[in-house]
Phi, psi and omega in degrees: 000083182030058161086337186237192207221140178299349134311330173284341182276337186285335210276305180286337159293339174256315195279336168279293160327316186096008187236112173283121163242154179216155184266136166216168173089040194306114194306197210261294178303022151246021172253130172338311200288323190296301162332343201256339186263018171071004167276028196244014164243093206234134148265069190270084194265030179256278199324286224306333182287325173314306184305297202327326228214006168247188205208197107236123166294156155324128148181160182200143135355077165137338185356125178268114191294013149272341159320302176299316165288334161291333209272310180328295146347294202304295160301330217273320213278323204279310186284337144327277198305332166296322179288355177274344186270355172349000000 
């Protein structure tokens, strides 16, 4: 993503925005156990870019869609500001 990483859009969404994002949903061959049972070597290079580069946002049951319009904004805004920082 023009030089920076979704870890650099989580890192700016929260100290600018105000939006705590997380990575979650690790495949299954990168958790110790799978690893320790020799399941830990796949060659997925679809999943890994998929892993590499997704996030979850806030949301919970009732959400109010000026919420929903902020957090959007909010990423839009936040990846401007990474493509300015090049």
């Amino acid at each position: 993503m023009f030089g920076k990483d979704r870890n650099d859009l989580l890192d700016l969404l929260t100290t600018k925005y105000g939006i705590r994002s997380i990575v979650q949903y690790y495949p299954l061959y990168r958790y110790p156990l799978f690893q320790k049972l020799g399941q830990g070597d796949h060659d997925c290079p679809v999943l890994e870019k998929f892993w590499d580069n997704s996030f979850s946002v806030p949301m919970w049951c009732g959400m109010e869609d000026d919420v929903i319009e902020t957090i959007a904004d909010s990423i839009k805004s936040a990846i401007a500001d990474l493509k300015a920082m090049k």
